[in-house]
C-alpha positions in Angstrom: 12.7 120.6 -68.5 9.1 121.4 -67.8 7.4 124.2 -68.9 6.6 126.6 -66.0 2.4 127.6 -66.0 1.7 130.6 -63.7 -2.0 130.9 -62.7 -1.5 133.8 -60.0 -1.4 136.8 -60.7 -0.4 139.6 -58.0 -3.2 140.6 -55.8 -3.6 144.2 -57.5 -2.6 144.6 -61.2 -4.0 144.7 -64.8 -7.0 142.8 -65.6 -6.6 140.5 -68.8 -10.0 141.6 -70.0 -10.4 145.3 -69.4 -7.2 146.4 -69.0 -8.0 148.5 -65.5 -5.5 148.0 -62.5 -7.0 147.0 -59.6 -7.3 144.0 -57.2 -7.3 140.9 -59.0 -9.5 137.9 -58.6 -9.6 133.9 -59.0 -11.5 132.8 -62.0 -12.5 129.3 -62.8 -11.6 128.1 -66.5 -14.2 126.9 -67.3 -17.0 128.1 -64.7 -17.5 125.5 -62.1 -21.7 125.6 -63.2 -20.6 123.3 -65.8 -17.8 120.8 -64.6 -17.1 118.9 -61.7 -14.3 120.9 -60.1 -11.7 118.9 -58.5 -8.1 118.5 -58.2 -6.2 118.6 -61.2 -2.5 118.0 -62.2 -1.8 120.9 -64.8 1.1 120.4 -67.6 1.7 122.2 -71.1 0.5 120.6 -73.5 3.9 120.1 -75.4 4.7 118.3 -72.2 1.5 116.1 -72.2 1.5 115.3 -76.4 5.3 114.0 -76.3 5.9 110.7 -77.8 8.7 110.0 -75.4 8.0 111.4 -72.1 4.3 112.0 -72.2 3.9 111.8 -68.5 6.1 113.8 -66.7 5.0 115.5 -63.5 2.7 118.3 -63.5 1.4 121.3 -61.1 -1.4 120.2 -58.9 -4.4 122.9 -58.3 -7.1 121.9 -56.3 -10.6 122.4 -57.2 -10.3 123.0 -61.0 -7.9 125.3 -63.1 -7.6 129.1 -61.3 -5.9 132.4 -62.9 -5.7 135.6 -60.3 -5.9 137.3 -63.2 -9.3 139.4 -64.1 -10.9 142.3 -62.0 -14.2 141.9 -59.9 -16.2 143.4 -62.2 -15.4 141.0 -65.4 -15.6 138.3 -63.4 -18.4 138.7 -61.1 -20.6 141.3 -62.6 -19.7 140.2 -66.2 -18.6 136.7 -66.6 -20.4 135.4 -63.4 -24.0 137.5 -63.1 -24.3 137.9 -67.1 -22.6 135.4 -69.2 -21.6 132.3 -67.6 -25.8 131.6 -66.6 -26.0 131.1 -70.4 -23.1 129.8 -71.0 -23.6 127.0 -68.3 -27.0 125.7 -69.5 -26.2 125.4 -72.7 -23.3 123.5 -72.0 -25.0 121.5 -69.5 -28.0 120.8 -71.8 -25.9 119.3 -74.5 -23.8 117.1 -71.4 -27.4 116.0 -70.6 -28.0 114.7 -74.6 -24.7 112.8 -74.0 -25.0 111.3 -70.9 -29.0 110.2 -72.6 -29.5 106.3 -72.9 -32.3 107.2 -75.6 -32.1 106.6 -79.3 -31.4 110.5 -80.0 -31.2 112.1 -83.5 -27.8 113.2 -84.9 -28.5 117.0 -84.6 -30.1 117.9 -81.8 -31.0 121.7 -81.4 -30.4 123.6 -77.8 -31.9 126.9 -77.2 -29.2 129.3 -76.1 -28.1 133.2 -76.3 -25.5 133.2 -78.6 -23.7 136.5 -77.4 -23.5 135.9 -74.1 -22.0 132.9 -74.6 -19.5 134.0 -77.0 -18.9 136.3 -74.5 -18.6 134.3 -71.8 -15.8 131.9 -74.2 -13.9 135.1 -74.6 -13.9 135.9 -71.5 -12.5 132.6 -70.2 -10.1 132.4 -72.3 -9.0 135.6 -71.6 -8.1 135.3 -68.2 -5.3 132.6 -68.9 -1.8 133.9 -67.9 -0.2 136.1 -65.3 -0.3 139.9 -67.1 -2.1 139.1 -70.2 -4.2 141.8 -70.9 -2.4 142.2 -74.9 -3.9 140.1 -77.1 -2.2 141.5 -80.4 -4.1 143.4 -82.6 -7.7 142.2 -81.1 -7.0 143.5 -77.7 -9.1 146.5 -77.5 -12.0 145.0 -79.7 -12.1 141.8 -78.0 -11.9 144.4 -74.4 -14.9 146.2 -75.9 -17.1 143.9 -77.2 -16.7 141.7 -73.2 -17.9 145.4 -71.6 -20.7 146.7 -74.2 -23.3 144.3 -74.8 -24.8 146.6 -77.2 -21.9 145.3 -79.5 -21.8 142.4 -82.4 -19.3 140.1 -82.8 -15.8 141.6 -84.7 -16.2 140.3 -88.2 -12.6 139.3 -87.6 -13.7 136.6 -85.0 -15.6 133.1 -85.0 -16.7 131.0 -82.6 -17.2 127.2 -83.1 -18.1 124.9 -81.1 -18.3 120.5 -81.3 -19.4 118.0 -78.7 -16.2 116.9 -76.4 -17.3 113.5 -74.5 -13.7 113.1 -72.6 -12.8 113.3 -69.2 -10.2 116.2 -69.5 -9.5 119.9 -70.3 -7.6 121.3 -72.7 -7.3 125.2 -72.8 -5.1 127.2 -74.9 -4.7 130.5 -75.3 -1.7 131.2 -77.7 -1.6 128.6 -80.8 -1.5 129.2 -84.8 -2.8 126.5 -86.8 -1.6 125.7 -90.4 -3.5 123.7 -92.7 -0.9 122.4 -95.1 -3.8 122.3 -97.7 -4.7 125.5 -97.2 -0.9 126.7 -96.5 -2.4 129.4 -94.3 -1.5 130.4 -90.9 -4.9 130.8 -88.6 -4.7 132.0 -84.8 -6.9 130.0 -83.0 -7.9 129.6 -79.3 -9.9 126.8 -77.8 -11.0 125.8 -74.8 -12.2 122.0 -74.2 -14.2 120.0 -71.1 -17.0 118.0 -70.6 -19.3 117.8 -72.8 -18.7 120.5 -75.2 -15.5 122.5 -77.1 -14.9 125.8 -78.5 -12.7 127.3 -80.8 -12.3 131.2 -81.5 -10.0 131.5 -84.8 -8.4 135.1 -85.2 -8.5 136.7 -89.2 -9.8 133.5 -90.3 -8.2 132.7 -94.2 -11.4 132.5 -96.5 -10.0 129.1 -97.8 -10.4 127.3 -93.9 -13.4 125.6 -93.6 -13.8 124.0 -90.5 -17.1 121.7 -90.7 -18.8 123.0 -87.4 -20.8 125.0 -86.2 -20.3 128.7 -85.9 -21.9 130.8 -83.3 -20.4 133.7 -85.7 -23.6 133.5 -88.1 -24.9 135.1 -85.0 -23.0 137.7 -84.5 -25.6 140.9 -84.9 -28.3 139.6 -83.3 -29.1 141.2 -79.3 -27.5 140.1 -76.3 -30.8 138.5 -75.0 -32.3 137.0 -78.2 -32.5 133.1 -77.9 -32.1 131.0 -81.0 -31.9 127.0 -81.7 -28.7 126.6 -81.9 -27.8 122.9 -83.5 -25.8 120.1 -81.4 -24.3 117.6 -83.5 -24.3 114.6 -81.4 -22.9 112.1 -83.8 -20.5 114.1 -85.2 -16.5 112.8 -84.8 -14.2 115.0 -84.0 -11.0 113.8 -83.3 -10.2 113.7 -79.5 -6.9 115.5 -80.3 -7.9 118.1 -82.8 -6.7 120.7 -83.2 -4.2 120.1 -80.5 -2.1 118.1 -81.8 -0.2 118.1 -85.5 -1.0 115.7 -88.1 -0.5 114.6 -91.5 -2.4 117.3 -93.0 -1.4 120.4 -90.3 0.7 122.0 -88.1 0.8 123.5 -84.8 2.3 125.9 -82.4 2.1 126.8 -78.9 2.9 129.9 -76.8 3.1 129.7 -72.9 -0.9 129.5 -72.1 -1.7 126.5 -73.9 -2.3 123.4 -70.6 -4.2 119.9 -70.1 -5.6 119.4 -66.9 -6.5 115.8 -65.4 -7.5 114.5 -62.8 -4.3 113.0 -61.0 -5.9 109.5 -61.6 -5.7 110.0 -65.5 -2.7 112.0 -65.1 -0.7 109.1 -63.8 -1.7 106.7 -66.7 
């Protein structure tokens, strides 16, 4: 039986990022400054990784993936005139290094603002699902740190990021991750698109040690100081990590974990 995915939320209720009741509005996960927004057939990702029905029929949304789900303020005066300007060059920098026919080293290095884009990840990811605003035990530093840009980074939170050259998104909100070498729970959000992923882990276990890069070993710097941030272009990254389980891990999904493709690729 599929797995119903709500993405509208009523008119006036609580924002998933600031908690404030209000009238809700539409945002765009990710931005549509760095994707080519189109229609999309929507499934859970359970749905779309099964062995023996991988394809079964999905929820259409045109132009992109859309929760009713944050206030105007986070999403137009936050996300929109603050965060997402940063967020969408450097994302559309390193989908330029991609796209490159030139002989290009294997770490390239983008300048970028690391906290608004952090920001900006959060933000996104966020907004997934109707009534959301809880987030467990983060929800009122992950809610403070999106509002006061005066703030660092909680030391409970890291942001990594990897190069994603596939024509799809992936965008999960509620997952734990268990490396069976590590034997380790981890909660771990991540949002994937063209041309670049991100991963926020939650209370990260010391023994995890994810080989990218970490916008976290920014965390205390200003909300408007630029740094070189490094783009590993050659880098592989399995296409399906870390959505799918493996030999070496485990994982589980909550309702606000989706694929969306375009209904070409969906129909494959």
């Amino acid at each position: 039986m599929p797995i119903q995915i709500a993405t509208r939320g009523p008119v006036h209720g609580q924002c998933n990022i600031c908690g404030e009741v209000g009238k809700l509005t539409e945002d765009h996960t990710p931005p549509k400054g760095c994707i080519k927004v189109g229609q999309v057939v929507i499934q859970h990702i359970v749905q779309r990784l099964a062995v023996e029905a991988p394809h079964k029929k999905g929820r259409s949304s045109q132009n992109g993936v859309k929760y009713r789900t944050i206030c105007h303020r986070c999403n137009n005066s936050l996300l929109g005139a603050k965060y997402d300007i940063a967020f969408n060059q450097f994302v559309n920098t390193a989908g330029e290094y991609l796209k490159s026919t030139l002989a290009l080293p294997p770490v390239v290095s983008v300048k970028g603002k690391p906290q608004k884009i952090m920001r900006a990840v959060l933000g996104h990811i966020s907004a997934q699902g109707v009534d959301r605003y809880l987030k467990g035990p983060e929800t009122e530093s992950v809610r403070d740190y999106f509002l006061d840009d005066s703030q660092c980074l909680p030391a409970s939170i890291n942001v990594y990021y990897w190069v994603f050259p596939y024509n799809r998104q992936v965008l999960v909100r509620d997952c734990a991750y268990l490396d069976l070498l590590v034997g380790k729970p981890v909660a771990i959000r991540f949002m994937k698109f063209f041309p670049m992923a991100f991963m926020v882990t939650w209370q990260e276990p010391e023994d995890y040690k994810f080989d990218l890069p970490n916008m976290g070993a920014w965390r205390s710097i200003a909300i408007d100081d630029e740094v070189e941030m490094p783009i590993p272009l050659k880098k592989v990254v399995h296409p399906y990590w870390p959505d799918a389980p493996s030999e070496t891990s485990v994982v589980t999904y909550g309702q606000e974990a989706i694929v969306a493709l375009s209904r070409t690729s969906a129909e494959r």
